[in-house]
C-alpha positions in Angstrom: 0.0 0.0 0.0 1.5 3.3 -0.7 0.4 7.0 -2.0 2.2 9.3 -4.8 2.0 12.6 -4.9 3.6 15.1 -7.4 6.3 15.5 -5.1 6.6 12.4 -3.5 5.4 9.0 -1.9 5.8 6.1 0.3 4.7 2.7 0.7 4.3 0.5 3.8 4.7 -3.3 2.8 3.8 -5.8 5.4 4.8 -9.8 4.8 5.0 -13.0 6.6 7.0 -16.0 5.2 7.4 -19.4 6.2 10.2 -21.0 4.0 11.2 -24.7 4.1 14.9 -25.8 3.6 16.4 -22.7 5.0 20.5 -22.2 5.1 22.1 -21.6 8.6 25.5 -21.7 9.8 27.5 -23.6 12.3 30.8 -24.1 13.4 33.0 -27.6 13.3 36.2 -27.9 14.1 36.9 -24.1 14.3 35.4 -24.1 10.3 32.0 -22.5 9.1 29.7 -24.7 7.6 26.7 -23.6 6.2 23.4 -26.1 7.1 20.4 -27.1 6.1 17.2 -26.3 8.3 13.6 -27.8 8.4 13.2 -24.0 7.7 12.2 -20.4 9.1 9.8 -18.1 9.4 10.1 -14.7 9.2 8.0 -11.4 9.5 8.5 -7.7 9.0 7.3 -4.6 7.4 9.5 -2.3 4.5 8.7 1.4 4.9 10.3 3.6 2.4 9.2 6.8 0.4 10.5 10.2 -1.5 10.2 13.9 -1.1 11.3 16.4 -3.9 10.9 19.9 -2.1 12.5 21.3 -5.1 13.4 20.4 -8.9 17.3 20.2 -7.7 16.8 18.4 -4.4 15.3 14.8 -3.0 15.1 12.7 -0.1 14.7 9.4 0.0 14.8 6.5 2.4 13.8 3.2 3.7 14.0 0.9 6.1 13.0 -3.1 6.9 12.3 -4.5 10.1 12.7 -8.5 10.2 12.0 -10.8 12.2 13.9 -14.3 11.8 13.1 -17.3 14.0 14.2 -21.5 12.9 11.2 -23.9 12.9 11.6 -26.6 15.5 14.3 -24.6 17.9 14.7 -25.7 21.2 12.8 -23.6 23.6 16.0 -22.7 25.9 18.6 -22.0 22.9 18.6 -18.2 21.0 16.3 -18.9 18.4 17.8 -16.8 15.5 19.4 -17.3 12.1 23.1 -16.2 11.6 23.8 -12.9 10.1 20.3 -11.6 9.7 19.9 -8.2 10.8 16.6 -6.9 12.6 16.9 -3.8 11.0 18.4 -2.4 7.4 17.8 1.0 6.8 18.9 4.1 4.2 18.5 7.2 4.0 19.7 9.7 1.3 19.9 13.6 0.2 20.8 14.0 -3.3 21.5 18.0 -5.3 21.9 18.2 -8.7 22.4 21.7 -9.8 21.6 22.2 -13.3 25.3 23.2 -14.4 25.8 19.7 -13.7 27.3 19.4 -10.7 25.8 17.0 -8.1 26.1 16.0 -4.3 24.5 13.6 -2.4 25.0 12.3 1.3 23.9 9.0 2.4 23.3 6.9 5.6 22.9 2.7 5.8 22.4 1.7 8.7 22.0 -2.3 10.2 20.5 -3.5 12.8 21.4 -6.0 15.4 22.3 -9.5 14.4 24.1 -12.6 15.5 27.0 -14.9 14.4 28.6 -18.2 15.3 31.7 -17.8 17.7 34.2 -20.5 17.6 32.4 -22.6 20.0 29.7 -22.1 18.0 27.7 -20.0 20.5 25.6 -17.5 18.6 26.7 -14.1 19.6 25.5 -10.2 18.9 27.2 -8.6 16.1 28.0 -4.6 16.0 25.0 -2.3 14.8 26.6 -0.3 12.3 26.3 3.1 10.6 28.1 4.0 7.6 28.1 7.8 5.9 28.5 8.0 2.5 29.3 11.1 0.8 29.4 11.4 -3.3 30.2 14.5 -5.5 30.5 14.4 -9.2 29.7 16.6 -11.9 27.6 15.5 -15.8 29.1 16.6 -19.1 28.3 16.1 -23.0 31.2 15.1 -25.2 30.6 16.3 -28.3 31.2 14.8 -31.9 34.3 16.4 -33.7 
């Protein structure tokens, strides 16, 4: 679901999966290996949207909430699959001037997730934040 404007929009998408065979990750003898599950289920919602307040200028962004659970997990173990993060987000302002010249500053941003130590313990990973920033400038070569 989602509206659009002359400006702008957004959407809000809702889902709900439940997959069979799914791939998870273990540790043997200090080594990944990646393993088959009976399989997952996950659920979330994607948000995301843009807003031109002028010809030259946007914003844009969006971000996913997930959440990822293994079928048939024991009820006293974290039930999560490796490396999946709860929450990916971006955000982005982008100026193009009509000479040509352009800027634009981003933002990504994940969410907490999980990863097999090496005695294959599944542990919190760092949230991170990255900022981006991109200049660059348009041209016409011409025919000679």
């Amino acid at each position: 679901m989602g509206w659009r404007g002359s400006r702008g929009g957004f959407y809000v998408i809702p889902f709900l999966q439940d997959l069979k065979n799914t791939i998870d990750q273990r540790n043997v003898g200090g080594r990944r290996q990646r393993i088959n599950l009976d399989g997952s289920k996950v659920q979330g919602v994607e948000v995301g949207g843009e807003w031109r307040p002028h010809d030259h200028f946007s914003l844009t962004g969006n971000a996913t909430w997930t959440q990822v659970r293994r079928k048939g997990a024991a009820p006293d173990t974290l039930n999560r699959i490796a490396e999946k993060p709860d929450w990916i987000a971006n955000l982005a302002a982008d100026y193009r001037h009509p000479s040509g010249f352009s800027n634009m500053v981003e933002a990504q941003y994940y969410g907490r997730a999980y990863s097999v130590d090496d005695s294959g313990a599944l542990v919190p990973l760092e949230r991170s934040l990255s900022l981006n920033w991109r200049g660059g400038y348009a041209f016409a070569l011409r025919d000679r």
